[in-house]
C-alpha positions, 0 to 999 in steps of 0.5 A: 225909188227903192221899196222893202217888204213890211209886216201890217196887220189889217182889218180883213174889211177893209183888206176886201175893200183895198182888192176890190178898188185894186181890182178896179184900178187894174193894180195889185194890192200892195201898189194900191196900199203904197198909193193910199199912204202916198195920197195920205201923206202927200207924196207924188209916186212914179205911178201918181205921176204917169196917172197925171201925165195920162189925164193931162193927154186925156183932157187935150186930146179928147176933145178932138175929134181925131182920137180914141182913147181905150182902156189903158193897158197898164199904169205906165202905157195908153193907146189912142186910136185916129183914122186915116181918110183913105181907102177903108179908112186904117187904123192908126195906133199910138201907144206911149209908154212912159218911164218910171223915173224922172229925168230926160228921157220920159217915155217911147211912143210907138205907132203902127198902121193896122193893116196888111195892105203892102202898099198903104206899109210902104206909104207909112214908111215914106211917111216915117222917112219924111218925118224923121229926116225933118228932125233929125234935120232940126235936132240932131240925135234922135232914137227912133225906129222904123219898120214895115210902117211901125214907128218907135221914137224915144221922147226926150225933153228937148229946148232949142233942138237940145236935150234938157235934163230935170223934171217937169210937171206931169201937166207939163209933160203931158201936153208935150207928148199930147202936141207932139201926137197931135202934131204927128197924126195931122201931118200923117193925115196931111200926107195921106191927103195929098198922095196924088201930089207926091212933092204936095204930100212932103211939103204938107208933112214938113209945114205941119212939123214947122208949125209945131216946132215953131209953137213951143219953148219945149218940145219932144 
């Protein structure tokens, strides 16, 4: 989507309100002009959109316990926040960043143990092997990444264990990445509840991944 520099003369008041409510949007004011004018005339923006997508994972995920949800950093990323019932219970973060364009990549999430405690990395990373190795058992391609217990995956639309190309609605893409969160983080926790019983532990993750691939048309 393409954008050009036009000339506009405004009434300096409302140019005030305009920075004040840019300000509050965490947004400049050309951005926030463009979305007024988009609203006005009907006209879905990247950033409309990835506000849409955000609301739909807010309103999943919210009422679950297992989450926190900070302020977003930008209008293209969100951070959640979950615990793991283990020693001093860790931090997990995710963060996904979505794509401004449409089409069959929408976004990358990322999720990172905060700790620096080398065993509770290297259980992350068994963790991330585990589940990895599940999809790409059931689905083939997957970009992912793995790092000293920090996991980066690209989210692609996926129907069947294939990639599907278009676009579909932002509730829609929400709810897959908010099942596709969900889905992780309880197969995490799973993993971590079951550690006295290495053989349990991957056997949890790989239920909890079943489940989720079994659930649904289209996943991530």
């Amino acid at each position: 989507m393409t954008k050009s520099v036009y000339s506009l003369v405004l009434t300096d008041e409302i140019v005030a309100k305009i920075d004040r409510l840019a300000y509050m949007k965490n947004t400049n004011r050309s951005n926030m002009i463009n979305q007024i004018l988009a609203e006005y005339v009907s006209f879905v923006t990247p950033e409309k959109r990835m506000r849409d997508v955000f609301g739909r994972i807010e309103t999943i995920l919210t009422g679950s316990e297992d989450f926190q949800m900070p302020a977003r950093p930008s209008e293209s990323m969100m951070n959640l926040r979950s615990a793991i019932a283990y020693k001093y219970n860790p931090t997990v973060r995710y963060s996904v960043e979505l794509c401004r364009e449409e089409g069959g990549e929408i976004g990358t999430l990322r999720v990172q143990l905060r700790t620096q405690n080398e065993n509770l990395i290297l259980l992350m990373t068994d963790f991330c092997r585990i589940w990895t190795s599940l999809e790409t058992g059931t689905f083939g391609d997957v970009d992912y990444e793995i790092a000293s217990g920090r996991f980066s995956r690209k989210l692609v639309l996926r129907e069947n264990g294939s990639a599907v190309p278009g676009a579909l609605s932002a509730d829609t893409v929400g709810e897959l990445i908010a099942n596709y969160v969900r889905a992780f983080d309880s197969a995490l926790k799973a993993y971590f509840y079951e550690l006295n019983r290495s053989a349990n532990a991957a056997e949890a993750v790989r239920r909890v991944f079943t489940d989720y691939v079994s659930r649904s048309r289209l996943i991530l």
